[in-house]
C-alpha positions in Angstrom: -133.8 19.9 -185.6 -135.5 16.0 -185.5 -138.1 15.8 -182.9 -139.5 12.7 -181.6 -141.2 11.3 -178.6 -139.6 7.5 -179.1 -138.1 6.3 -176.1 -135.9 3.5 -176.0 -138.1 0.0 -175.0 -135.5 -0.8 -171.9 -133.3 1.0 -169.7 -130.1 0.4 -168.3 -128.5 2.6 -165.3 -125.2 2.2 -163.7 -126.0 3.0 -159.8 -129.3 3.4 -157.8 -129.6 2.8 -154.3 -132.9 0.7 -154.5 -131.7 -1.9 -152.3 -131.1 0.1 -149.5 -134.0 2.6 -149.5 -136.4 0.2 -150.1 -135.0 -2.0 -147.0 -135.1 1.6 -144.8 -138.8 2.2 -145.6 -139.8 -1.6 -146.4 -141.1 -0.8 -150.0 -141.6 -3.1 -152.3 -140.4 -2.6 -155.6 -143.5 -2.1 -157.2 -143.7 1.4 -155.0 -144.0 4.4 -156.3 -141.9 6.1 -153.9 -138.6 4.8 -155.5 -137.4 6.6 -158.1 -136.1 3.7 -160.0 -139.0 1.6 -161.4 -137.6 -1.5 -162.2 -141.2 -2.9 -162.9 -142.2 0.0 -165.1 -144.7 0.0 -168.4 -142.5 2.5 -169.7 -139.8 0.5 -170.6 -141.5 -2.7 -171.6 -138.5 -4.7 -172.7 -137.1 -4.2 -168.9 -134.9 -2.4 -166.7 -131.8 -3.2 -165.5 -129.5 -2.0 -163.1 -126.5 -1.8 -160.8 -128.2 -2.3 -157.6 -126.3 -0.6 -154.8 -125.9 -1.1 -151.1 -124.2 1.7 -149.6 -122.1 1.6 -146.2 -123.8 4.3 -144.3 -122.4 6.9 -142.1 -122.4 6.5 -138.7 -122.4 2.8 -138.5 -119.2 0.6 -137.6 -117.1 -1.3 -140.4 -119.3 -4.6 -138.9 -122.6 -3.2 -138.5 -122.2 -2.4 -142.4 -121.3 -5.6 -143.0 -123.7 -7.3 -141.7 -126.7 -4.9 -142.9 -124.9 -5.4 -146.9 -125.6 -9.3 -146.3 -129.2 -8.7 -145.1 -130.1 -6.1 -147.5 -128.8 -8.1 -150.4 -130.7 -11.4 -149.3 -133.9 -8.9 -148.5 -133.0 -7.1 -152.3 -133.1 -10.4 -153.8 -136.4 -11.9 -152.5 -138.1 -8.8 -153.6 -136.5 -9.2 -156.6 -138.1 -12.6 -156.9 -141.2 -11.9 -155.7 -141.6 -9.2 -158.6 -140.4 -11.8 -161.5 -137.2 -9.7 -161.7 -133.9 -11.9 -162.6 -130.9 -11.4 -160.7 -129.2 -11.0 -163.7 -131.1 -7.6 -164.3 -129.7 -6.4 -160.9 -126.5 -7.3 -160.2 -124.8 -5.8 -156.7 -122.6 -3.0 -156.4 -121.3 -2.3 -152.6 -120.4 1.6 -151.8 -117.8 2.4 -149.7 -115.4 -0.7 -149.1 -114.8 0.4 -145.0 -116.9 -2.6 -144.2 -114.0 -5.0 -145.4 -111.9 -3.4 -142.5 -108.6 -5.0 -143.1 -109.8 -8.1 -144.3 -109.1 -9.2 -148.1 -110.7 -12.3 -148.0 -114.2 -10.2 -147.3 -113.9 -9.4 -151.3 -114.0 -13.2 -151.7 -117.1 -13.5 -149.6 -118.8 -10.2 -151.5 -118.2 -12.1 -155.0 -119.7 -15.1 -153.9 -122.9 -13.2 -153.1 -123.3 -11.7 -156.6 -121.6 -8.2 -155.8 -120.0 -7.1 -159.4 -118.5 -4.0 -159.1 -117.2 -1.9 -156.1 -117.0 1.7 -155.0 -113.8 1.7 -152.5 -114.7 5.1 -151.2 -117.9 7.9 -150.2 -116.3 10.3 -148.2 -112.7 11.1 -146.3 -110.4 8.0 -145.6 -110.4 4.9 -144.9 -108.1 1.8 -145.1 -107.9 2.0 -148.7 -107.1 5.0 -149.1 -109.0 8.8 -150.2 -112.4 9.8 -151.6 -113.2 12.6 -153.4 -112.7 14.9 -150.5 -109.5 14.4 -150.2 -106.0 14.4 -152.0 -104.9 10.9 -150.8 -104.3 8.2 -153.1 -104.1 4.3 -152.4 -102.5 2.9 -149.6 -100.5 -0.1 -149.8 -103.4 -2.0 -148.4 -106.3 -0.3 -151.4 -103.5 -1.5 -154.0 -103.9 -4.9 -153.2 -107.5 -4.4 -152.5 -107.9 -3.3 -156.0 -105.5 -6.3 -157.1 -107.6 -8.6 -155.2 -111.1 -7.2 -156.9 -109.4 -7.6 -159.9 -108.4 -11.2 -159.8 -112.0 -11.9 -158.3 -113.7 -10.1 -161.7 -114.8 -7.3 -159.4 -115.1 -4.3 -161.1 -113.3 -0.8 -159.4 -115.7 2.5 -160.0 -114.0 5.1 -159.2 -117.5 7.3 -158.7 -116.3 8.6 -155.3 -112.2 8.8 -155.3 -110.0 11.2 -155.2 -108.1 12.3 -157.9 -105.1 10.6 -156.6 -106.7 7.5 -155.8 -108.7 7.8 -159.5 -105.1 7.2 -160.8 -103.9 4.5 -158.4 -107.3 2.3 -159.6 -106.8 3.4 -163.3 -102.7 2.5 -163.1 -103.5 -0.8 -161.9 -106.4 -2.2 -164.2 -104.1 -0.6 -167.1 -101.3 -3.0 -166.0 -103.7 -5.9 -165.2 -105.5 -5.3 -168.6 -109.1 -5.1 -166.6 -111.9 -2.8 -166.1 -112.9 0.3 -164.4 -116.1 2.1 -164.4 -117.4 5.2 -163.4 -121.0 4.9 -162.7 -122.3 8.0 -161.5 -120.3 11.2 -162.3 -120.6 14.5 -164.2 -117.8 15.7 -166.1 -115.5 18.3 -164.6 -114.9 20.5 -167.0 -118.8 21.5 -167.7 -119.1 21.5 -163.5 -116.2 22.0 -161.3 -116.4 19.2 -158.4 -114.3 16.7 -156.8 -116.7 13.9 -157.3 -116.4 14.6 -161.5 -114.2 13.1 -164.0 -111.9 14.2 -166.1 -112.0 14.4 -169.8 -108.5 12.8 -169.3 -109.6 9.8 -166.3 -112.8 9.4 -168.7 -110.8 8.6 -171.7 -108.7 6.0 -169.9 -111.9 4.8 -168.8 -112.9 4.2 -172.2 -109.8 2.9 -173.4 -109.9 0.2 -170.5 -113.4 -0.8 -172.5 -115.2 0.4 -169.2 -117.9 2.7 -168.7 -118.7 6.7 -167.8 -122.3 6.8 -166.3 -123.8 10.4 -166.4 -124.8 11.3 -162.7 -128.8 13.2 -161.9 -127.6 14.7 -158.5 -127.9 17.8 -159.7 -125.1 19.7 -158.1 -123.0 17.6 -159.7 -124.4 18.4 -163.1 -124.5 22.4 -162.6 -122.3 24.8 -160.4 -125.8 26.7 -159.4 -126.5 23.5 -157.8 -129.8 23.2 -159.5 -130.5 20.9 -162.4 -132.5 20.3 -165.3 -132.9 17.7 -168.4 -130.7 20.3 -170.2 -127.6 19.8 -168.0 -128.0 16.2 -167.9 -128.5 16.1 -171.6 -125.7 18.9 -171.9 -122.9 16.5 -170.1 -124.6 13.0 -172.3 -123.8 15.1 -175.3 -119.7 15.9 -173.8 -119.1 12.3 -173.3 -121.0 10.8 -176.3 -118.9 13.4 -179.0 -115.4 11.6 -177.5 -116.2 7.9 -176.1 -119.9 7.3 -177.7 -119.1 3.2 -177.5 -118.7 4.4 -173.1 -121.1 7.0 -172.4 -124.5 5.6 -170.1 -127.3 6.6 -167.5 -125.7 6.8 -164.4 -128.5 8.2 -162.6 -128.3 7.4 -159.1 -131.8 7.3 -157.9 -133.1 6.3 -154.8 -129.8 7.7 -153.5 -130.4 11.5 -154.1 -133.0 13.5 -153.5 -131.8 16.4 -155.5 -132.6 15.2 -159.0 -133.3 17.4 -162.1 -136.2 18.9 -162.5 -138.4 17.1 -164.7 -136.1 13.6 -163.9 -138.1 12.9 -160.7 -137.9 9.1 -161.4 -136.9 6.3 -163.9 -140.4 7.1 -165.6 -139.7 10.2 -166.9 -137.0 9.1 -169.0 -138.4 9.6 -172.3 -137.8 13.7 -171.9 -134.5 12.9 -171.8 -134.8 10.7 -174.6 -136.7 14.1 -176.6 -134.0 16.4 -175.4 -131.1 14.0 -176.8 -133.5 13.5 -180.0 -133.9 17.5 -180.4 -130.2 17.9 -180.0 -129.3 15.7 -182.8 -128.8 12.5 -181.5 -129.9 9.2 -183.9 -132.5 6.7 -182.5 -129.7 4.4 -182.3 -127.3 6.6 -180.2 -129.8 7.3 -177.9 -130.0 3.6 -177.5 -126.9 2.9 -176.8 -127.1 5.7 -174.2 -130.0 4.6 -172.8 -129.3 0.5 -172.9 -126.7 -0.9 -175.1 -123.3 0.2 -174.4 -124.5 -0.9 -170.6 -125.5 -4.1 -172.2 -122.3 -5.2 -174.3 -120.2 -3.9 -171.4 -122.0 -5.9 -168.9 -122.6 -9.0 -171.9 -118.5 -9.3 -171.5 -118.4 -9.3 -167.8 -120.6 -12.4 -168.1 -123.8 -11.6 -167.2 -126.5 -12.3 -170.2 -127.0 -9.9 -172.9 -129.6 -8.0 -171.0 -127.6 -8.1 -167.6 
């Protein structure tokens, strides 16, 4: 077995909740409480991310609204005052409630810099079912979808249901666009409604888009514990079938149930060992870590390093 201790010089991950945490507990991004350091030493080339603003429970479709306008504005001046590029950290918006009936709020998110879109988190609403649930798309999510897609906003299917996986999936085949999955596990190594398929996965891939391996760990392991192995264990699952597909999810700042050993964005390089040890090249760990992020994000017209 090859051992090393290179790690990759950047980092790419498809969905942490930076935005929002660090508006809750006013943290700058320099602070260590955030798992995701996007002004880390240990990736000296940079960090880049989809930054994510999530519609939180127990607010109204409005109040979410208008708290995804203010965090983004409050995201962005941090971002500036740390010498960080928007293009580094473009916006993802989770759970599309906060549009309430209203297409032409997509038009509004796209002018703000918002890239991609999670339509779902949990249960129902206008567009149709999450993860939870066996609905698919209503009438209304299928031209929600349509309307993302015309924008250049990119559907993740991280939190639908399996039904509503297929609706999204059906209609970027047709249209010839996009979908991502930034933060899952893969079903058939952990049971869970919030995985993919091996099948949804591969018409991911086929759609040029991107699967993002998940560190909540009880998506990554049916005890509901997790540990660099698992995460390793479900990189390795999608990198033998879609290796041009296969990223860093991750999801930090919006779990507190990540692997041990994974506490934050800084202790990367295990993983990096653990994909090293299991075989993995230098240059498939890269594009695990930062280029098959990069070329996918390249094409969606952002610069070569977001």
């Amino acid at each position: 077995m090859k051992k090393t201790t290179r790690c990759p010089a950047r980092l790419s991950v498809l969905h942490a909740d930076t935005p929002l945490k660090s508006d809750l507990y006013d943290l700058p991004l320099s602070s260590p409480a955030l798992a995701l350091r996007l002004t880390s030493r240990v990736f000296p080339d940079g960090t880049n991310a989809l930054a994510a603003i999530w519609c939180r429970e127990g607010r109204s479709d409005e109040a979410c609204l208008f708290d995804l306008y203010r965090i983004a504005a409050s995201f962005r001046e941090k971002c500036e005052a740390a010498g960080i590029p928007k293009e580094r950290v473009p916006l993802s918006v989770e759970d599309l409630r906060l549009i309430g009936n209203d297409l032409s709020v997509l038009d509004e998110l796209s002018k703000i810099g918002v890239l991609s879109v999670i339509p779902f988190w949990r249960g129902e609403n206008a567009l149709g079912g999450a993860w939870d649930t066996e609905k698919g798309l209503t009438d209304f999510g299928r031209a929600a979808i349509a309307r993302c897609l015309a924008l250049g906003l990119i559907p993740d299917v991280s939190h639908a249901s399996r039904q509503s996986t297929d609706g999204i999936l059906s209609l970027c085949e047709r249209a010839g666009k996009v979908a991502i999955a930034s933060h899952v596990g893969f079903d058939g190594l952990c049971p869970h409604g919030r995985n993919l398929t091996d099948r949804d996965a591969f018409r991911i891939a086929n759609l040029g888009g991107l699967v993002g391996i998940t560190f909540h760990a009880p998506h990554l392991s049916p005890t509901g514990r997790a540990s660099v192995a698992d995460v390793t264990r479900h990189l390795l699952h999608g990198f033998a079938r879609f290796p041009d597909a296969i990223a860093l999810g991750a999801d930090f700042d919006g779990t507190d149930e990540l692997p041990e050993g994974l506490p934050s964005s800084d202790a990367l390089p295990s993983l990096a060992a653990a994909l090293s040890s299991a075989g993995l090249s230098d240059r498939a760990i890269d594009a695990i870590f930062f280029r098959n992020a990069e070329r996918f994000f390249a094409l969606a017209g952002l610069s070569t390093r977001f």
